[in-house]
N, C-alpha and C positions, 0 to 999 in steps of 0.2 A: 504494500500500500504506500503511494506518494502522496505526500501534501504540498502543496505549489502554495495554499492559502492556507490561513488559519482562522478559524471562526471560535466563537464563544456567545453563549445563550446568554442571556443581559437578566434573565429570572434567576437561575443558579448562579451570576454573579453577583446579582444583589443580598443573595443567601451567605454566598461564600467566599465570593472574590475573583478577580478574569483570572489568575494562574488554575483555580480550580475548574471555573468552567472552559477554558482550554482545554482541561485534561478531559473533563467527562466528557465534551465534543471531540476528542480521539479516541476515548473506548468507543462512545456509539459509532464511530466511524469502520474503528476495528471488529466490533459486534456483527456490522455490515458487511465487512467484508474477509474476513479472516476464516480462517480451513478451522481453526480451534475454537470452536463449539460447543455447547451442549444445552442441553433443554434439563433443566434440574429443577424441584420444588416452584414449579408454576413459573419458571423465568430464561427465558435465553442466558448463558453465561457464556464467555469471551477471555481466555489464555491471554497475559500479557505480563510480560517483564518489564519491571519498573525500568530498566538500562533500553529495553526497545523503543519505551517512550520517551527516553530522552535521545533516542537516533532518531526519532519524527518530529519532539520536537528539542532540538541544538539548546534550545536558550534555555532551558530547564537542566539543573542537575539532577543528579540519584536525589541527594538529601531531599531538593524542593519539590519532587513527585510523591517521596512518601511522606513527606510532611502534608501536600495537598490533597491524596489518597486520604489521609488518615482523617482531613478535616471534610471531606465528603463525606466519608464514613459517617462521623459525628455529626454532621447537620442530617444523615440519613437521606442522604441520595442515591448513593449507590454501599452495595454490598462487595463484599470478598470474600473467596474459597478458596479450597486447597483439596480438588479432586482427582490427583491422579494417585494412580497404583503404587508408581512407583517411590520408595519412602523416602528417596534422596530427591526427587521434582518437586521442590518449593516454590514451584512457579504460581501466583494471583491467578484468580480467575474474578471478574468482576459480571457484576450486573448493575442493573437501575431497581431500586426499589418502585413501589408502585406511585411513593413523593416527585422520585426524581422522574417519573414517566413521563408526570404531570408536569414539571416544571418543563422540561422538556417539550413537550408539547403544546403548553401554552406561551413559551417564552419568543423572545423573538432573538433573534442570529442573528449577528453581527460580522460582516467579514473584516479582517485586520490583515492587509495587505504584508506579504515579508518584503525586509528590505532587499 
């Protein structure tokens, strides 16, 4: 998945702040379009590595995804799991709760051109 532009929802960033609604406008993107899937307790969920998101988006480090991960968490936008078999794959799996569906759907996107 390429990003040329960057958007963020102007609802979840009045909740949260534009670092975090950047981030949740890249899972729902990654949700969209990503092979790592799955349909779990009534919700699509979406495989992603905090280090893959910061190779989509450059201007975020490790620290400021899971700092921002964690404060989506706690406003209750999106969820995280840890569904694979294997015991050494710590990799997130995220979703939208049925808050952040909403915020989502009702919010309006904003595109933030890169330099």
């Amino acid at each position: 998945m390429q990003y040329n532009e960057r958007k963020f929802n102007t609802d979840i960033a009045a909740v949260c702040g534009i670092r975090e609604a950047v981030i949740a406008d890249f899972i729902r993107g990654w949700q969209l379009t990503s092979d790592e899937t799955t349909y779990r307790h009534k919700h699509f969920w979406v495989k992603c590595s905090q280090k893959i998101m910061t190779v989509h988006l450059p201007f975020l480090t490790e620290d400021m995804v899971q700092h921002s991960v964690r404060k989506l968490v706690d406003k209750g936008i999106i969820k995280v799991g840890v569904f694979d078999d294997d015991k050494f794959d710590h990799t997130y799996w995220y979703t939208f709760t049925d808050y952040g569906e909403e915020l989502l759907d009702d919010g309006v996107c904003i595109d933030a051109e890169d330099d």
